[in-house]
PDB file of N, CA, C and O in Angstrom:
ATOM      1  N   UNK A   1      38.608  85.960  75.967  1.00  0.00           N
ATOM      2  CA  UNK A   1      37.588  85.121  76.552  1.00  0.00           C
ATOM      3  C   UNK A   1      37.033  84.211  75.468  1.00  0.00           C
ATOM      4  O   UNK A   1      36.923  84.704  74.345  1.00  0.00           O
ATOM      5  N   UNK A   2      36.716  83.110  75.632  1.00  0.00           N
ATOM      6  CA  UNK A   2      36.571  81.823  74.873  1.00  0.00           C
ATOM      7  C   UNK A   2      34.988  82.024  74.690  1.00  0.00           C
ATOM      8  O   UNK A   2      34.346  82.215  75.723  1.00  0.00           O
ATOM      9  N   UNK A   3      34.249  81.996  73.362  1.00  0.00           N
ATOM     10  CA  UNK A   3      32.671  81.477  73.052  1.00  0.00           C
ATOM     11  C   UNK A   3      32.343  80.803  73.850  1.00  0.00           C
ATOM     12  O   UNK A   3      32.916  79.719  73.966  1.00  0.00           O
ATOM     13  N   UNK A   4      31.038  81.247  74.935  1.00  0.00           N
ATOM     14  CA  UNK A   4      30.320  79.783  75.658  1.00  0.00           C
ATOM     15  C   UNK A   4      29.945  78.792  74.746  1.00  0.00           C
ATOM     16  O   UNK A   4      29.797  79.010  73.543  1.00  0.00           O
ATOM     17  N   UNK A   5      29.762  77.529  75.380  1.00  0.00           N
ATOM     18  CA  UNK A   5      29.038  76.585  75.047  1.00  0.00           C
ATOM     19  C   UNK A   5      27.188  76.874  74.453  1.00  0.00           C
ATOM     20  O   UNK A   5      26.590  76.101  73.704  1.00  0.00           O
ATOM     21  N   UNK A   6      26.790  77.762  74.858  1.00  0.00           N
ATOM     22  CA  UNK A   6      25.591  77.964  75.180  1.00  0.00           C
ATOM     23  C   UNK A   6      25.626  79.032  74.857  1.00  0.00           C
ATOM     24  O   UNK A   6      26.662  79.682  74.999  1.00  0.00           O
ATOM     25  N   UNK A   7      24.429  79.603  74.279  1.00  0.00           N
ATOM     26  CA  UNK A   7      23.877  81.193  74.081  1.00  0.00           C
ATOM     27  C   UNK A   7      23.721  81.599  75.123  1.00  0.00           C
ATOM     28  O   UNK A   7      23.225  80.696  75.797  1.00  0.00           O
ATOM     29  N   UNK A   8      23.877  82.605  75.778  1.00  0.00           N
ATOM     30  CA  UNK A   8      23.478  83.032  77.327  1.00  0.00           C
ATOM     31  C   UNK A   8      22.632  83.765  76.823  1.00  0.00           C
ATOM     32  O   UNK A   8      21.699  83.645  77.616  1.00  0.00           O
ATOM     33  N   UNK A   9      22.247  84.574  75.902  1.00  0.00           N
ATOM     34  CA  UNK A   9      21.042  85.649  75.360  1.00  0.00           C
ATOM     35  C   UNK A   9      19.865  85.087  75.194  1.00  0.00           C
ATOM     36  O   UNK A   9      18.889  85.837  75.213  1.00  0.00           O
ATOM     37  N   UNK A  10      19.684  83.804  75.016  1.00  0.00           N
ATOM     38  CA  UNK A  10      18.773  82.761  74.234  1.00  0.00           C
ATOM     39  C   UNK A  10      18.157  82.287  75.922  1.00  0.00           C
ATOM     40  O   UNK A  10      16.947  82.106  76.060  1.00  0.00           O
ATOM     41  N   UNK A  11      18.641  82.202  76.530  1.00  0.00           N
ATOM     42  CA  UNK A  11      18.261  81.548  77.876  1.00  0.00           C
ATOM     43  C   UNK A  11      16.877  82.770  78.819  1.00  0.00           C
ATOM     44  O   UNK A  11      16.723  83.989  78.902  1.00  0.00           O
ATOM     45  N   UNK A  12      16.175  81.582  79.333  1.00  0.00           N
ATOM     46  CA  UNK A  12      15.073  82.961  80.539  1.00  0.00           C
ATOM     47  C   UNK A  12      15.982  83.887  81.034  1.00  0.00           C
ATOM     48  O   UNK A  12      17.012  83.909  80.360  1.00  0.00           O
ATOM     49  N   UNK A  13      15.969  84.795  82.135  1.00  0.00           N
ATOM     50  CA  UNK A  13      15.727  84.896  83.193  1.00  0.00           C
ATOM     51  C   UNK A  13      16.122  84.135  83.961  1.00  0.00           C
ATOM     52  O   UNK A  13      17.341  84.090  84.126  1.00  0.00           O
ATOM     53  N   UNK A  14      15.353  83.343  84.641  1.00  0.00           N
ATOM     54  CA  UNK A  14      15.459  82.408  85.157  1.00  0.00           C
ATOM     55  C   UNK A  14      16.708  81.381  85.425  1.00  0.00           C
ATOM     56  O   UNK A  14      17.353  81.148  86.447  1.00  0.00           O
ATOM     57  N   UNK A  15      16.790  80.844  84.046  1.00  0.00           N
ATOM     58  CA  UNK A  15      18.102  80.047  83.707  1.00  0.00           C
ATOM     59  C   UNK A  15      19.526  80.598  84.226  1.00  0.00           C
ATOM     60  O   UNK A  15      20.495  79.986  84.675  1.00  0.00           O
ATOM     61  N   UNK A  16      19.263  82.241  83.960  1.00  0.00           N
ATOM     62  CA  UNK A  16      20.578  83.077  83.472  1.00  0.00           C
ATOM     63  C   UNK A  16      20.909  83.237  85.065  1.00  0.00           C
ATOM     64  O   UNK A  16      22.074  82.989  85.374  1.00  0.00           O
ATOM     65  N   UNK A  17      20.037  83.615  86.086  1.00  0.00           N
ATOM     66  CA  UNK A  17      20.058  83.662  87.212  1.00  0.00           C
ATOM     67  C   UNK A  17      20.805  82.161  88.113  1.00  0.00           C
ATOM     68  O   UNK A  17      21.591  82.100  89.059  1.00  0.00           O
ATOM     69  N   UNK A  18      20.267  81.329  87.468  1.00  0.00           N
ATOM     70  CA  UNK A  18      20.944  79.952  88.040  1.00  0.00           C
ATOM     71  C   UNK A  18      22.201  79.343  87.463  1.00  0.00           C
ATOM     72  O   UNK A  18      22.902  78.433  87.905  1.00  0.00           O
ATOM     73  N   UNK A  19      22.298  79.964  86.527  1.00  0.00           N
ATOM     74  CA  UNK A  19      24.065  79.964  86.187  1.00  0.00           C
ATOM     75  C   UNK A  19      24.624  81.050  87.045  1.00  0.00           C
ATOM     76  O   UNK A  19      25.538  80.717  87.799  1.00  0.00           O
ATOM     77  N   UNK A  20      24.408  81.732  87.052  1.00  0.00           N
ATOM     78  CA  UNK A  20      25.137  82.920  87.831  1.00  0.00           C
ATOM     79  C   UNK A  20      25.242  82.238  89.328  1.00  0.00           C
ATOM     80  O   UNK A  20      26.363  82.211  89.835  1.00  0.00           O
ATOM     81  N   UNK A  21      24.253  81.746  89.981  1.00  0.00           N
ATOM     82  CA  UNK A  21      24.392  81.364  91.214  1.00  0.00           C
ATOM     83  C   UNK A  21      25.315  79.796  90.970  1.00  0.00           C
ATOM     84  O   UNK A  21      25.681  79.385  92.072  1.00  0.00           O
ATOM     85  N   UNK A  22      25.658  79.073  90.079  1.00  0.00           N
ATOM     86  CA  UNK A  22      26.449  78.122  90.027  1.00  0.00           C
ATOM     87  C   UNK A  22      27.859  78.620  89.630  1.00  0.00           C
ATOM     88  O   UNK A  22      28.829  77.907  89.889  1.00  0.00           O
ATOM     89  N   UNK A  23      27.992  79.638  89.103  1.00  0.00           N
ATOM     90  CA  UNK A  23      29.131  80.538  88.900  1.00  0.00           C
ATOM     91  C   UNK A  23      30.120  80.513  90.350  1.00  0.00           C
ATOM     92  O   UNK A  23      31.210  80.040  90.673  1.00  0.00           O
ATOM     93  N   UNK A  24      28.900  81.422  91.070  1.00  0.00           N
ATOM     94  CA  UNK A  24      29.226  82.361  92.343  1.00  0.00           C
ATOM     95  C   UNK A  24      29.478  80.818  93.021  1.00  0.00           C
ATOM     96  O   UNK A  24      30.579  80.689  93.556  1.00  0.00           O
ATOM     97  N   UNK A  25      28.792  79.919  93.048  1.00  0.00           N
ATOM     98  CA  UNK A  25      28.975  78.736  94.096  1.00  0.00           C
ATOM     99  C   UNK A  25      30.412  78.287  93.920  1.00  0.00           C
ATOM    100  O   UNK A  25      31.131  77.752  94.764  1.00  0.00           O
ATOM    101  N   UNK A  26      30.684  78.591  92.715  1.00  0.00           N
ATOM    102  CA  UNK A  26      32.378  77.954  91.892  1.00  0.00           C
ATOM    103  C   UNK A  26      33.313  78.367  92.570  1.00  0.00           C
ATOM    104  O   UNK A  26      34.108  77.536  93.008  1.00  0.00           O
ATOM    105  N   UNK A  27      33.498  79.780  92.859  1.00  0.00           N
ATOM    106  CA  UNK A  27      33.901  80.739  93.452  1.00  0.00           C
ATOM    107  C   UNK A  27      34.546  80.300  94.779  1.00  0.00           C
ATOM    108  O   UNK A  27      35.631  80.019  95.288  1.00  0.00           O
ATOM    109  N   UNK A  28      32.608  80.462  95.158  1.00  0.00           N
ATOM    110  CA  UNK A  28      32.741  80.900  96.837  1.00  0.00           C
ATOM    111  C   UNK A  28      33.345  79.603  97.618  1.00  0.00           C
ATOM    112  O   UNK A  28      33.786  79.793  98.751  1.00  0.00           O
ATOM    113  N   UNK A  29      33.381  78.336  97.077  1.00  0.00           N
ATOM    114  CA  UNK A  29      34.065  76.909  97.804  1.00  0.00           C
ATOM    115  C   UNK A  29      36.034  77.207  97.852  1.00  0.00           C
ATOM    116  O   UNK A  29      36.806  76.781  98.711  1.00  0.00           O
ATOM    117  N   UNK A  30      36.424  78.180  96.449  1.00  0.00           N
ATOM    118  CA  UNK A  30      37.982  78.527  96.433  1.00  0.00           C
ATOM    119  C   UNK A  30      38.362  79.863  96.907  1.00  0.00           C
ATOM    120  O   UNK A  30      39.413  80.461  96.679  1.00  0.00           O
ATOM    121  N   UNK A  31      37.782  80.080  97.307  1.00  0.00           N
ATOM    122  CA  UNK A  31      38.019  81.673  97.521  1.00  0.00           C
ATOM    123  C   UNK A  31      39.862  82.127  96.514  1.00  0.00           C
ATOM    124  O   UNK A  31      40.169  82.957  95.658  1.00  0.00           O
ATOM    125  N   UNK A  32      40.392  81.363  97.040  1.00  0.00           N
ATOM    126  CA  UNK A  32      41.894  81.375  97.088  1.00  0.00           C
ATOM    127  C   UNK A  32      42.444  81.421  95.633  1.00  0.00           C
ATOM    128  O   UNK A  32      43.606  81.730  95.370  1.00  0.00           O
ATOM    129  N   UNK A  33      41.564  81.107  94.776  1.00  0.00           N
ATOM    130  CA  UNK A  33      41.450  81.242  93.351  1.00  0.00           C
ATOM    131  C   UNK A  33      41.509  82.358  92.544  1.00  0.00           C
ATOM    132  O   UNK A  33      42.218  82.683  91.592  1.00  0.00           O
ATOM    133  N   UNK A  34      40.512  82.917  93.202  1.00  0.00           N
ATOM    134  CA  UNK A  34      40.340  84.637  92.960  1.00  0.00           C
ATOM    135  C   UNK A  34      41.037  85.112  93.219  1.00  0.00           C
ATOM    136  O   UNK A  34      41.498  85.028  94.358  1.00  0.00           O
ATOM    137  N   UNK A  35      41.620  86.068  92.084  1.00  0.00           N
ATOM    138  CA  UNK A  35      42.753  86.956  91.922  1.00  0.00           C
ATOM    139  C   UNK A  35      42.387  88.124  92.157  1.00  0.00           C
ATOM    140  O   UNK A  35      41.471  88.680  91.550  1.00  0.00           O
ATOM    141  N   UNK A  36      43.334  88.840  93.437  1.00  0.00           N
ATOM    142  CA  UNK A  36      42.933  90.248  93.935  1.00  0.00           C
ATOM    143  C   UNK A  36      43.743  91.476  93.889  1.00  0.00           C
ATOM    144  O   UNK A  36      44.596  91.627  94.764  1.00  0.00           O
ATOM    145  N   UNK A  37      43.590  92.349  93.005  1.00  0.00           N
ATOM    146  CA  UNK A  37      44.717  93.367  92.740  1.00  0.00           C
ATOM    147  C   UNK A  37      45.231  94.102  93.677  1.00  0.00           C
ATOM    148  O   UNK A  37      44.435  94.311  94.593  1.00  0.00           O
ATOM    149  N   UNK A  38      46.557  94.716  93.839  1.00  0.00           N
ATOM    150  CA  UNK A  38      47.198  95.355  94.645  1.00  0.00           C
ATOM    151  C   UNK A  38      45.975  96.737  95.454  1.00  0.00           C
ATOM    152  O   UNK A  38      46.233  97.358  96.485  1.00  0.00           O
ATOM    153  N   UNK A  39      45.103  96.842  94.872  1.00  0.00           N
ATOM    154  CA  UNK A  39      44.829  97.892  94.872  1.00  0.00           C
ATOM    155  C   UNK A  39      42.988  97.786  95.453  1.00  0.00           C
ATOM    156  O   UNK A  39      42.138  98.497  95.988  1.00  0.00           O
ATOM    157  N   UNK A  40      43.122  96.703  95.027  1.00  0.00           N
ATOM    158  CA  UNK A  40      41.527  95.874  95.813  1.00  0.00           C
ATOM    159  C   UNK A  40      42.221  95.402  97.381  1.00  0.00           C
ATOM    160  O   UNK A  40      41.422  95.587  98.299  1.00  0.00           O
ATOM    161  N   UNK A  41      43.438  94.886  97.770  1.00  0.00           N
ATOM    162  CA  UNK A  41      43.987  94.301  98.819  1.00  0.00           C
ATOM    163  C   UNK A  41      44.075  95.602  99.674  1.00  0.00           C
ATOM    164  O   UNK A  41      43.620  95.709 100.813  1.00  0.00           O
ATOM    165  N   UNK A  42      44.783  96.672  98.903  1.00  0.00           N
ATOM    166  CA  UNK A  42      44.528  97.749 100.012  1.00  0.00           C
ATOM    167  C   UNK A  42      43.501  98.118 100.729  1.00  0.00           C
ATOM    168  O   UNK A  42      43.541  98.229 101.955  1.00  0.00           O
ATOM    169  N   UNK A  43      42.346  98.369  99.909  1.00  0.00           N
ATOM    170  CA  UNK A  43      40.899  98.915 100.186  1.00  0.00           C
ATOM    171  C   UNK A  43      40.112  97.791 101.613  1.00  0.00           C
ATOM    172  O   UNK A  43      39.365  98.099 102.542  1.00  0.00           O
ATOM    173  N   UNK A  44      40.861  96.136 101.100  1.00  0.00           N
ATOM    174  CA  UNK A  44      40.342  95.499 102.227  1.00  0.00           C
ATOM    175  C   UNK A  44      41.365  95.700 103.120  1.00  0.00           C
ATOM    176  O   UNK A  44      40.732  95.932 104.150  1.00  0.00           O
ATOM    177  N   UNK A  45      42.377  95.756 103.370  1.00  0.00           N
ATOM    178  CA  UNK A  45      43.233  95.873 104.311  1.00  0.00           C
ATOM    179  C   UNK A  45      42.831  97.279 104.927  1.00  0.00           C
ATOM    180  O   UNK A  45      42.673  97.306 106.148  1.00  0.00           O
ATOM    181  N   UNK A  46      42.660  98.393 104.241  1.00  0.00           N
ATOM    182  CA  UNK A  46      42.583  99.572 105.065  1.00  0.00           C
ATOM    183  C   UNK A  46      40.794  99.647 105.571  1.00  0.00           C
ATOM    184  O   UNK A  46      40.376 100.458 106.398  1.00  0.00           O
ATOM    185  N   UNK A  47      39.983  98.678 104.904  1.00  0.00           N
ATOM    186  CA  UNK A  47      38.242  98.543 105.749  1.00  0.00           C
ATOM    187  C   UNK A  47      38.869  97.894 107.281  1.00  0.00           C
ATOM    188  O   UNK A  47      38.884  98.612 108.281  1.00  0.00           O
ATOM    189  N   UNK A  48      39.256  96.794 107.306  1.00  0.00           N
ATOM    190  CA  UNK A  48      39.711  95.482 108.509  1.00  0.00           C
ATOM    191  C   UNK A  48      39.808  96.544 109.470  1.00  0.00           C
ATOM    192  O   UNK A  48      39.151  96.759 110.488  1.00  0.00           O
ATOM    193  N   UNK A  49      41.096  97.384 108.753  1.00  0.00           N
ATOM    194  CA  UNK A  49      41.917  98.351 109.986  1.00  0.00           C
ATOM    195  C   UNK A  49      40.706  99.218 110.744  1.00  0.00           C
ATOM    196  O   UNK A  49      40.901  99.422 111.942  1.00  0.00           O
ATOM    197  N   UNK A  50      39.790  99.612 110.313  1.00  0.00           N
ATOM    198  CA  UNK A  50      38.728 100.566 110.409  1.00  0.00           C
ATOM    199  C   UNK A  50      37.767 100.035 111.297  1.00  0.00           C
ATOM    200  O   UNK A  50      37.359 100.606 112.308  1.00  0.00           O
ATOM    201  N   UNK A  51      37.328  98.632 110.778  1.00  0.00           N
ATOM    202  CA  UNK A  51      36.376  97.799 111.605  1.00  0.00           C
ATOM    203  C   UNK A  51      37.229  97.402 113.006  1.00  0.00           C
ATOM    204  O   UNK A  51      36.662  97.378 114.099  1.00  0.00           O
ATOM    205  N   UNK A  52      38.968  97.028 112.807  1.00  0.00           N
ATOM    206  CA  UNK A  52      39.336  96.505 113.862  1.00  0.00           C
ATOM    207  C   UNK A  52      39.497  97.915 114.991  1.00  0.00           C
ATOM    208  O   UNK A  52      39.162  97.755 116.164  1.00  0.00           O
ATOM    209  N   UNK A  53      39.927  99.006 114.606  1.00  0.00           N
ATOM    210  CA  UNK A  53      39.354 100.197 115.451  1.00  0.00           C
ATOM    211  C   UNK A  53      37.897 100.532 116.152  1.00  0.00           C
ATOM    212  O   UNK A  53      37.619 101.383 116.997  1.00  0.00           O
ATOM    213  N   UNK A  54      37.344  99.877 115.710  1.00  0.00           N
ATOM    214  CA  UNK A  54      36.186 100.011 115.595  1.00  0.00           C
ATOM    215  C   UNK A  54      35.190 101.398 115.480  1.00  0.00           C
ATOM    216  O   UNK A  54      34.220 101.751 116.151  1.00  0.00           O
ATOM    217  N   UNK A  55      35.914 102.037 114.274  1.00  0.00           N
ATOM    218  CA  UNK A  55      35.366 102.780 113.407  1.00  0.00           C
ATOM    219  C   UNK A  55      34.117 102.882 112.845  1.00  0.00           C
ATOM    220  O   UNK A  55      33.250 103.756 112.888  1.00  0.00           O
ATOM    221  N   UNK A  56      34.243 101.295 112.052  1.00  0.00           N
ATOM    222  CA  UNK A  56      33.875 100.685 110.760  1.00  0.00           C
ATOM    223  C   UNK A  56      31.723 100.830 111.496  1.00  0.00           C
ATOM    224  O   UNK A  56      31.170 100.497 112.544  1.00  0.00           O
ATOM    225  N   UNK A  57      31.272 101.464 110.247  1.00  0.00           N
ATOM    226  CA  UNK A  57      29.788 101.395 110.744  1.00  0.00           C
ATOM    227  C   UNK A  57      29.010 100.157 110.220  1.00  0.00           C
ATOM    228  O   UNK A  57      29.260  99.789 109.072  1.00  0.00           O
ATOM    229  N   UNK A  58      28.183  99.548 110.880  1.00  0.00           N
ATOM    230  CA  UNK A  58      27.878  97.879 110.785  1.00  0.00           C
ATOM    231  C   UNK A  58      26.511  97.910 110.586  1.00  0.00           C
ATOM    232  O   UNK A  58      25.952  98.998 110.727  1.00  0.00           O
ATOM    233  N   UNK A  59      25.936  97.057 110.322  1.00  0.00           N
ATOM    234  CA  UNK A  59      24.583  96.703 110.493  1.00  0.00           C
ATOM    235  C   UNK A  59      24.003  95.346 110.369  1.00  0.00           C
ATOM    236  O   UNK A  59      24.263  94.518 109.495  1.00  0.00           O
ATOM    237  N   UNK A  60      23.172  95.230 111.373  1.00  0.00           N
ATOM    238  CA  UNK A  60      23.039  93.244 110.837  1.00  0.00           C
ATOM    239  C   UNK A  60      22.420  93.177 109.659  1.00  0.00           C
ATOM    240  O   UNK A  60      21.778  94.078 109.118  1.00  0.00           O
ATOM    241  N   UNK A  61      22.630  92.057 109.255  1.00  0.00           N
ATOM    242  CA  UNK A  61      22.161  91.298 107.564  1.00  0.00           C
ATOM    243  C   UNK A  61      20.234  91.679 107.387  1.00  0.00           C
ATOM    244  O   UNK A  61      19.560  92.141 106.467  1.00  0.00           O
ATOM    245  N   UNK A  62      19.917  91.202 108.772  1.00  0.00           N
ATOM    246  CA  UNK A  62      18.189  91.603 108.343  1.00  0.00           C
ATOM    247  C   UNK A  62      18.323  93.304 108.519  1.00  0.00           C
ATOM    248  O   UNK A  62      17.386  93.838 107.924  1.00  0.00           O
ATOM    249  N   UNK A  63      18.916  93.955 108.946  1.00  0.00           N
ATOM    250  CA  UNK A  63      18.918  95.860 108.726  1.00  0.00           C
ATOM    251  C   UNK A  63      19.397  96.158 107.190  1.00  0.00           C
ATOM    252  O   UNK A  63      18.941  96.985 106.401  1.00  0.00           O
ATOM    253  N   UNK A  64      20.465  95.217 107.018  1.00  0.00           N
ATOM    254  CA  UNK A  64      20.736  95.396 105.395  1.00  0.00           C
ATOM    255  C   UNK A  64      20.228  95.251 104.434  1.00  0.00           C
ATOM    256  O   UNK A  64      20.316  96.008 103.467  1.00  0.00           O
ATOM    257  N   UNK A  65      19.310  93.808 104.533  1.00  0.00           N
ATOM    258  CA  UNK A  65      18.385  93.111 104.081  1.00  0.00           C
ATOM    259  C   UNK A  65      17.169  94.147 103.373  1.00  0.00           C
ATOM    260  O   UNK A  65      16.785  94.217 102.206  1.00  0.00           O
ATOM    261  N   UNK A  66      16.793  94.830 104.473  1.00  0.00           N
ATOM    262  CA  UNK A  66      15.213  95.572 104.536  1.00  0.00           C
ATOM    263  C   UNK A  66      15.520  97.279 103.896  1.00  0.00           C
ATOM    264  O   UNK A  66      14.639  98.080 103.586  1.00  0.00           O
ATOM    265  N   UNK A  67      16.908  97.490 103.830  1.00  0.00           N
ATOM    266  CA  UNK A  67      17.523  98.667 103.739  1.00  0.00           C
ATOM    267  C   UNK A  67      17.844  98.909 101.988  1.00  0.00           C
ATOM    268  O   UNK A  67      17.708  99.868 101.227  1.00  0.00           O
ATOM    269  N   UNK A  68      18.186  97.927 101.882  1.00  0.00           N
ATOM    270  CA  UNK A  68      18.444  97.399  99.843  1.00  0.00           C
ATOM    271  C   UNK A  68      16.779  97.300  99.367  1.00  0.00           C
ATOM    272  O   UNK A  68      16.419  97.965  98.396  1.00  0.00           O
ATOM    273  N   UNK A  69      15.754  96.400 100.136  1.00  0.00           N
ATOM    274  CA  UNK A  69      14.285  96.419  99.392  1.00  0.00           C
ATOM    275  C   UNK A  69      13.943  97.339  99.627  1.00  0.00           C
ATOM    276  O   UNK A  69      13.005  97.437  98.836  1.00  0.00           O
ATOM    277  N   UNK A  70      13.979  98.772 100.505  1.00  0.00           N
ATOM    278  CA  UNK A  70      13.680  99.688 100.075  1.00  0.00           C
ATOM    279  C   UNK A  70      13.929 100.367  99.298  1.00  0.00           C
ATOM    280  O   UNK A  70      13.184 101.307  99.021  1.00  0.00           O
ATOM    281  N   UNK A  71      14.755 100.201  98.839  1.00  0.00           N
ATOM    282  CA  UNK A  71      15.647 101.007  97.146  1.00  0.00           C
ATOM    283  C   UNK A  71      14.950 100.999  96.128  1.00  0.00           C
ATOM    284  O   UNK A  71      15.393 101.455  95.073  1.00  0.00           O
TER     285      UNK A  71
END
């Protein structure tokens, strides 16, 4: 891995948080970019199978949401 440009240690909070979300934004527009191991492909292939049975246990985003701030 190559030296950043930038100290990332030297930066807020703040800052470090909004690189990370310009990171993730980098990402999330290629998906197709991201390299997924044999072994990560299974785990989603064998969740799909589970949800497409409908196995798979769900919850909406605001149940998830309120379920993590209680942690």
């Amino acid at each position: 891995m190559s030296t950043p440009a930038i100290d990332i240690e030297k930066l807020p909070p703040e800052e470090r948080l909004h690189l990370i979300e310009d990171l993730w934004e980098s990402l999330r527009v290629r998906p197709e970019t991201v390299a997924v191991t044999p072994a990560q492909r299974e785990e989603l292939d064998r969740r799909l199978d589970e949800f497409d049975r409908g196995h798979a246990k769900t919850m909406s985003w605001t149940d998830a949401k309120h379920r993590l701030r209680r942690r």
